[in-house]
C-alpha positions in Angstrom: -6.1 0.0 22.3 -7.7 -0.4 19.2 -6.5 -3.8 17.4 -5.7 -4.3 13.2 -5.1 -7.6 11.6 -1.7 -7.6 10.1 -1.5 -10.1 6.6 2.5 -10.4 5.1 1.6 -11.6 1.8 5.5 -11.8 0.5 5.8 -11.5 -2.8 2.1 -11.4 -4.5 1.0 -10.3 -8.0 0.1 -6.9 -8.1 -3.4 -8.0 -9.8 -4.0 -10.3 -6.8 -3.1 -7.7 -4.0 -5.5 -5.0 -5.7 -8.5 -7.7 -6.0 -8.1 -9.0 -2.1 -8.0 -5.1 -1.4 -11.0 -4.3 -2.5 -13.0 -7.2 -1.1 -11.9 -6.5 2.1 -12.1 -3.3 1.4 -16.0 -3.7 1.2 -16.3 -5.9 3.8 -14.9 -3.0 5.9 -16.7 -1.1 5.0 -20.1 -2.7 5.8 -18.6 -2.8 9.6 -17.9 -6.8 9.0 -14.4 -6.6 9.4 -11.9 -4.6 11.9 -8.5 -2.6 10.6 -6.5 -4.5 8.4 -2.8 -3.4 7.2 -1.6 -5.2 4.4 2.3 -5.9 3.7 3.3 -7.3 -0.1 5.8 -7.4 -2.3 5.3 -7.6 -5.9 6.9 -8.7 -8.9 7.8 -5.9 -11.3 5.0 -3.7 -12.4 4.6 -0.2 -12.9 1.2 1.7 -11.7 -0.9 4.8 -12.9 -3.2 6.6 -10.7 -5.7 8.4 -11.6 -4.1 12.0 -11.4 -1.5 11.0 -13.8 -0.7 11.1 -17.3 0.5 7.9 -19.4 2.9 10.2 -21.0 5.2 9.9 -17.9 5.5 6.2 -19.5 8.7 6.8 -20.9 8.7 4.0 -23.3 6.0 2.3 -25.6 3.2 0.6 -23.4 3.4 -2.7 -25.6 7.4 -3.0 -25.1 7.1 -3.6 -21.3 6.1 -7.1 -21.4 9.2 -7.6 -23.5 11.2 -6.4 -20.0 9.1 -8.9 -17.4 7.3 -5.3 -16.3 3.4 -5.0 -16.1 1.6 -1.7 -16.3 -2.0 -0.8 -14.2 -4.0 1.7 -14.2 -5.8 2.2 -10.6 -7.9 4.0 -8.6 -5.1 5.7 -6.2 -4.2 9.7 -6.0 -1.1 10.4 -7.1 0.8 9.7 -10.9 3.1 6.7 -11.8 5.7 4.8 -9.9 6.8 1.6 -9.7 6.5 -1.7 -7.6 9.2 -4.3 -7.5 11.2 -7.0 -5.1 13.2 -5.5 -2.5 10.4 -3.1 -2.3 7.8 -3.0 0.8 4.2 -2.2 0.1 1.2 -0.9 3.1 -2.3 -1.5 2.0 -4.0 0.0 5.3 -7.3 -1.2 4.9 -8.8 1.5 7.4 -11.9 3.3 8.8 -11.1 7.0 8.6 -14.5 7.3 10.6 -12.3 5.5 13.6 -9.6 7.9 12.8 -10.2 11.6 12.2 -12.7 11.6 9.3 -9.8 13.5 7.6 -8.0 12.1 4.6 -4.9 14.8 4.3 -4.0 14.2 8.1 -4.2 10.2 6.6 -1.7 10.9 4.2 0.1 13.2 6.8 0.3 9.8 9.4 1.3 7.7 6.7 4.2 9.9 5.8 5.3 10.3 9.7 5.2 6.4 10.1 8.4 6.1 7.6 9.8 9.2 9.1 10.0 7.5 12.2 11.0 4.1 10.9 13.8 5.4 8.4 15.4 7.6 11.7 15.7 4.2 13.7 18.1 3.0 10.9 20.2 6.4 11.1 18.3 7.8 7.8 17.1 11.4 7.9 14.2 11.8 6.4 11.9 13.8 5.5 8.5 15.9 3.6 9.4 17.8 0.5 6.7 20.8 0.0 4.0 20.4 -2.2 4.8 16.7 -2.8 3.2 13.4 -1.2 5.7 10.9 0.0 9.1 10.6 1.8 12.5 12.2 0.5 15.8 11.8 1.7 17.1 14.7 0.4 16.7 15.3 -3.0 16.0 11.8 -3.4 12.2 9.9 -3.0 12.2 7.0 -0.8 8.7 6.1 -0.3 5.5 6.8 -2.3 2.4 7.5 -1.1 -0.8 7.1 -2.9 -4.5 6.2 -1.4 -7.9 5.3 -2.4 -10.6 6.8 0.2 -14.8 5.9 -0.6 -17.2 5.6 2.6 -14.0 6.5 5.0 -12.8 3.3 4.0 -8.6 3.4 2.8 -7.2 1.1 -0.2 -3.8 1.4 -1.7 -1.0 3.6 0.5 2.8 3.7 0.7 5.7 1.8 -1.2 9.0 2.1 0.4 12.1 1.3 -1.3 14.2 -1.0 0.8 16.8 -3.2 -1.2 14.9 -2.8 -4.7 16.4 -2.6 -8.0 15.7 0.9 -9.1 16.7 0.9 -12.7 12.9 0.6 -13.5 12.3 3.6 -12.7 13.9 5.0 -15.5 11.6 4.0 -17.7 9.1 6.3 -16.4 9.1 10.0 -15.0 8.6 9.0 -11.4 5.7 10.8 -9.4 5.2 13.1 -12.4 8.3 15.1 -11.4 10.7 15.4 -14.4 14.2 14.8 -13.6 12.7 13.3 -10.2 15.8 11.2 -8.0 15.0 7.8 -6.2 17.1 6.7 -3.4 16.4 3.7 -1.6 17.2 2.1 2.3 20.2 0.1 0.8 21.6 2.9 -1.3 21.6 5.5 1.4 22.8 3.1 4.2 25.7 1.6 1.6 24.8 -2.1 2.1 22.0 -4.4 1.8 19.3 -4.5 4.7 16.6 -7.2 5.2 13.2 -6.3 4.5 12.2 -8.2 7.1 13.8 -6.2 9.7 12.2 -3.2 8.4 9.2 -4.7 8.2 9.4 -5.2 11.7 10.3 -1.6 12.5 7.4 -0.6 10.5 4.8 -2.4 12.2 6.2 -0.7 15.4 6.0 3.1 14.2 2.6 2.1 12.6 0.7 1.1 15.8 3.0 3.9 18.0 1.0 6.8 14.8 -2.1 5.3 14.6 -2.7 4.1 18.6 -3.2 0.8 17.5 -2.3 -3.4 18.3 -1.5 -5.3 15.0 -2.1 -9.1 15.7 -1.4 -11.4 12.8 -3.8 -12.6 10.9 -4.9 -14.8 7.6 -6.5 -13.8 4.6 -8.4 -17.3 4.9 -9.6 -15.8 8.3 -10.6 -12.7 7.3 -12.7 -13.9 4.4 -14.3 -16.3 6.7 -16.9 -13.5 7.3 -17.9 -13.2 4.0 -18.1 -17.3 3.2 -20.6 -17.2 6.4 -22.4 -14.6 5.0 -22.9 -16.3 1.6 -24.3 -19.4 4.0 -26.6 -17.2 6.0 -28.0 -15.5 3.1 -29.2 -18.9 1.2 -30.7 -20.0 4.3 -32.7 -17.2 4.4 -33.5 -17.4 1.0 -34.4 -21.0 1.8 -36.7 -19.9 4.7 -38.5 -17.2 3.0 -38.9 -19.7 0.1 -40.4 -22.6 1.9 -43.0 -20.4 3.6 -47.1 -21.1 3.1 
């Protein structure tokens, strides 16, 4: 079985998450690195991709500072949504050359991986037609938006465990007007540990995607590009000191 370093960042900046994917992003996708699947939280922020409209920003861009909220506008399919504690983020860091070479049935397998995860906790979930992401009912539960250049995958799904929700009435979620969010805890009445579903996550991920996730650092992954750096001046050095 194929293995994938698993990182849990906790709860990280969105700025900081979206510059670490993006190096190891590249490193990936020079053949440096394996499979790599991210898990963050983030403080509030609210996100734009680049199908979207800042319209669906309900409120003045310059007022969302006032409420603690950031606002980004990245690289990722889909329109705006937001990030916040209680929330659980996947940045696959993937190969799609290992994987299919096809990006809907990507977005297909992400979607089936909180399927499967939401039904272990007695949630029926579920694909609404024409829409990306997870819905419990009429309700979203998870979004799903992805980055794809030389087969390698940034960004991917945000799943609403025990968030705070009320941000996402300041924006028109996913594009869809009068769009409903649900989340874990409101659907199962009662809080529920992120870490547990975390765990249940990692399971359905490796059982959709036929692979081992072994933890890993971010230290230890970056490794390979600090040795790289090394070799490259001593070949400089080499090529320098010659005749």
């Amino acid at each position: 079985m194929r293995s994938c370093s698993l990182i849990d960042l906790g709860l990280v900046p969105y700025a900081d998450a979206l510059t670490l994917q993006r190096r190891l992003a590249a490193l990936r996708a020079e053949e440096r690195l394996g499979d790599i699947l991210l898990l963050v939280e983030h403080p509030p922020v609210i996100t734009l991709g680049r199908a979207g409209q800042k319209a669906h920003l309900r409120i003045p861009e310059s007022s969302l500072a006032a409420l603690g909220v950031e606002f980004y506008e990245v690289e990722r399919g889909g329109d705006m949504t937001c990030h916040g504690p209680g929330q659980l983020v996947g940045y696959p860091i993937l190969n799609l050359a290992d994987h299919g070479r096809d990006v809907h049935r990507y977005l297909r397998q992400l979607e089936a991986v909180l399927i499967r995860m939401l039904s272990g906790f007695g949630i029926t979930a579920g694909r609404s037609v024409g829409r990306t992401g997870v819905w419990v009912g009429e309700g979203k539960i998870a979004s799903v938006g992805i980055h794809v250049s030389r087969w390698v995958t940034r960004h991917g799904f945000a799943l609403n465990v025990n968030m705070n929700l009320a941000p996402f009435q300041l924006i028109v979620p996913c594009g869809i007007q009068d769009a409903k969010v649900t989340s874990m805890a409101q659907e199962l009445s009662g809080p529920i540990s992120i870490r547990e579903v975390a765990a249940a996550l990692i399971r359905c991920f490796e059982a959709e995607f036929g692979v081992s996730l072994l933890p890993a650092s971010v230290t230890g992954l970056l490794d390979v590009e600090s040795a790289a750096a090394v070799g490259d001046r001593d070949n400089a050095a080499v090529v320098g000191g010659v005749g």
